[in-house]
N, C-alpha and C positions, 0 to 999 in steps of 0.2 A: 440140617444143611445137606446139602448134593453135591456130590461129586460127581463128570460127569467122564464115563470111559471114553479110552482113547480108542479103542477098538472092543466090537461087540461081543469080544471071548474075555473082555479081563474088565471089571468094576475096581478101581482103588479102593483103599482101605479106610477109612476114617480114621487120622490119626490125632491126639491130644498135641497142636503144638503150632509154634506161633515162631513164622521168621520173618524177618525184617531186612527190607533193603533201602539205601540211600536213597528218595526223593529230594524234590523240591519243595523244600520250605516244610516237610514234614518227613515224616516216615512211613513208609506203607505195609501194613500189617496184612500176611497172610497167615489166616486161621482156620482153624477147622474144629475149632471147637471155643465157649467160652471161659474166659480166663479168668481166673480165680482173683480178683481187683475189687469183687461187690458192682462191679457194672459189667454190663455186655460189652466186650469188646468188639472192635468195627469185624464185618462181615465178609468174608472174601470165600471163592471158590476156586480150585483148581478147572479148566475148562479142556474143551478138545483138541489141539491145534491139528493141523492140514495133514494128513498123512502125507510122509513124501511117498514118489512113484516106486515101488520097490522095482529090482533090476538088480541086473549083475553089479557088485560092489565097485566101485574104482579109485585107488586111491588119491590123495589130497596131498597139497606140499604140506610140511610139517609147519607147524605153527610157532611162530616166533614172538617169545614173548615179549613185554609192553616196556617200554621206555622207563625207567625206576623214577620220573622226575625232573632227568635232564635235557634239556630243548636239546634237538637234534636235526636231521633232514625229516622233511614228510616220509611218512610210511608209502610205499608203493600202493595202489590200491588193491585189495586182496578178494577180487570177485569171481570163484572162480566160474567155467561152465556145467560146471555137477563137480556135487559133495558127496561124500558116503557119510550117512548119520547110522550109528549104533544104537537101537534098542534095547532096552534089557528084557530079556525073556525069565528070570526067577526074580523072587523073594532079595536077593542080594546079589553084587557083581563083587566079584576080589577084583583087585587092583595090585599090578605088580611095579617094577622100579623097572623091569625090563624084563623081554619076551622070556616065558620059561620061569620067572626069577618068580620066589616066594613071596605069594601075598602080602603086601604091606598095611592094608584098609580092605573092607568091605560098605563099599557102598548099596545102603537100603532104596530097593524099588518099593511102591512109590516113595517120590520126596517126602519128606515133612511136611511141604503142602499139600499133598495128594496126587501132585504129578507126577507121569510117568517117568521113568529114570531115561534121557537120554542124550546121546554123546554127538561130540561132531568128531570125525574120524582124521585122522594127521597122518598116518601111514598104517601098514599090514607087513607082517611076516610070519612067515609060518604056524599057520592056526593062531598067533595074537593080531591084534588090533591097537593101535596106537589113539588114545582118543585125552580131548581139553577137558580139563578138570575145572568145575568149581568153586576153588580154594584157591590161597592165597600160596606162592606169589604168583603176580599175572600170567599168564602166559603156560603154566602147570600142565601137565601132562602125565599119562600113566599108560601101564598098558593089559587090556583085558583080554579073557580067551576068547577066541570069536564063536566059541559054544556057550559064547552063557549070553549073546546078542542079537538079536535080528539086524541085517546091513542091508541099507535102500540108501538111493541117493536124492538129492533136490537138484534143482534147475537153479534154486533162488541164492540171494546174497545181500546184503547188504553195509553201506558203505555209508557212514559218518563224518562230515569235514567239521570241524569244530571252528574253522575258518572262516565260514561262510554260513555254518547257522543249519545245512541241507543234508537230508540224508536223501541218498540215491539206492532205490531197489532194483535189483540186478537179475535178469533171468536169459539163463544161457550166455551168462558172461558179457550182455549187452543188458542197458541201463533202460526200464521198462519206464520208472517213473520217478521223480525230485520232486520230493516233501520238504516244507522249511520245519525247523525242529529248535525247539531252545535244549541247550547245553550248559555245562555248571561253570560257574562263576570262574574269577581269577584266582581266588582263595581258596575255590572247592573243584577244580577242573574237571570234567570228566576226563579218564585215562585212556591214552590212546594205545593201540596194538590190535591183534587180529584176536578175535572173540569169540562163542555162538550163543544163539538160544537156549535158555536149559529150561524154560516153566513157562505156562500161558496161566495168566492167572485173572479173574473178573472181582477187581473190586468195589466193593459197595460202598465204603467211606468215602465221604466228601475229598474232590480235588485231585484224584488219579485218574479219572476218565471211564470209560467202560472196560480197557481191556490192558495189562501188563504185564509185558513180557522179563523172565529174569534172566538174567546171561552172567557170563564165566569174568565179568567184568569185574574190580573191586577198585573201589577210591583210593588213591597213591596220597590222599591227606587225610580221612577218616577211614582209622583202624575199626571203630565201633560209630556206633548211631542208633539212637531211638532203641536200643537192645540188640540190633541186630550187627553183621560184622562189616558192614559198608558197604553192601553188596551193589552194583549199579544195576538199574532196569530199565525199560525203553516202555512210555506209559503214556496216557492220554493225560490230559490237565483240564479243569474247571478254568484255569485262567488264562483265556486263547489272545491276550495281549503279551505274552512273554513270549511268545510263537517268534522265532527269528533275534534273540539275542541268549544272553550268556546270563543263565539267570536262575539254575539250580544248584543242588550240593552234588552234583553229581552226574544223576539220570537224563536221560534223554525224553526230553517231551514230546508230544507231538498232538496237532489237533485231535480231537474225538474221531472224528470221521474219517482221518486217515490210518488213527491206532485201530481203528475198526477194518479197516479195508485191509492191512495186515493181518491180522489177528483170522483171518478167511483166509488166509492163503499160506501165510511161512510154518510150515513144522519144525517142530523142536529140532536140533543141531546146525540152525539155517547158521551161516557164519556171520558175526557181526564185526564190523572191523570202524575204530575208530580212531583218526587219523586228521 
């Protein structure tokens, strides 16, 4: 199986291990190797996403996290006109509780699925960086030293109405293109608040599409699924009739040819915001 680098100085690593985020109607397994079951497990790979344009870093309103549950006002939409995204440049990144403050985690470059470790940026102070975590509870946040990061910014965004079914991509703060998109159920809702990208991933199991994306998103009604900790992901489907209603556990679907037509263009930390 192939991993493919995100840039021509660094190949990921091959690692033994299987994670699992909330689909529709199933759960989608990324692997990088086979699981010890007596059968192959389905086949997934970590892929390229978009590098963003590197530039002078700038920083991002801080990120507010996600509603615990209770219906409230709509979230403002949170598009902005350039993001600072965080790469990790070692083996590992500490993570502090605040600027200066002693390591509380080390997060491993690459992920578990073989992709690259990277952040969407919420603020800057003095040599740290303020960036959205992948963990539970939504909205989470840490902060790393901005020596152990590459900082580049995106143009891109992207914006979720669970309302209406559409998600809106945003570039330079104005709305490039509305995609209809199915969203999870009234039992299984996808979670609204301000998000980003954290994995591109291509899988090969029946019914995710060609290409999906994993974000900082986690279901506010399944803790666990299928193995894994309810992670939400934004992913193509086999089944382009649920396209424009409410009809996953979770994730955001989207036709093939439009999770494709992303999947070319947003880099990792792009912000997701779902609202």
């Amino acid at each position: 199986m192939r991993i493919l680098p995100t840039e021509p100085r660094r190949r990921a690593t091959l690692v033994a291990a299987a994670v699992a985020v909330v689909c529709a109607g199933a759960v989608a397994l990324v692997v990088t190797s086979t699981m010890s079951t007596g059968a192959p497990a389905p086949s997934h790979r970590a892929v390229a996403a978009s590098s963003p344009t590197p530039t002078a870093a700038t920083p991002t309103p801080a990120a507010t996290p996600s509603p615990s549950g209770t219906p409230g006002p709509q979230l403002a939409v949170d598009a902005p006109a350039s993001t600072t995204v965080a790469a990790a440049t070692g083996d590992t990144v500490p993570v502090s509780a605040e600027p200066g403050g002693k390591a509380t985690e080390q997060l491993a470059n690459p992920q578990k699925s073989g992709a690259p470790l990277v952040f969407r940026v919420t603020d800057q102070r003095d040599g740290w960086v303020q960036v959205q975590l992948a963990q539970r509870p939504n909205g989470s946040t840490g902060w790393v030293p901005s020596s152990a990061v590459d900082l580049s910014t995106t143009p891109y965004a992207i914006v979720v109405d669970e309302a209406t079914n559409t998600l809106d991509l945003y570039k330079d703060g104005s709305v490039l293109h509305s995609y209809s998109v199915a969203t999870g159920t009234g039992g299984t809702p996808t979670p609204t608040g301000r998000f980003a990208l954290t994995e591109l991933l291509a899988p090969t199991n029946k019914g995710y599409g060609p290409y999906a994306y994993g974000t900082t998103a986690f279901s506010d009604v399944l803790n666990s699924f299928g193995g894994g900790p309810g992670q939400i992901g934004l992913h193509g489907t086999d089944d382009a009739s649920s396209i424009g209603s409410d009809a996953s556990h979770g994730c955001v679907r989207m036709r093939n040819a439009d999770i494709t037509a992303l999947a070319k263009m947003l880099p990792l930390g792009t912000p997701f915001q779902v609202r």
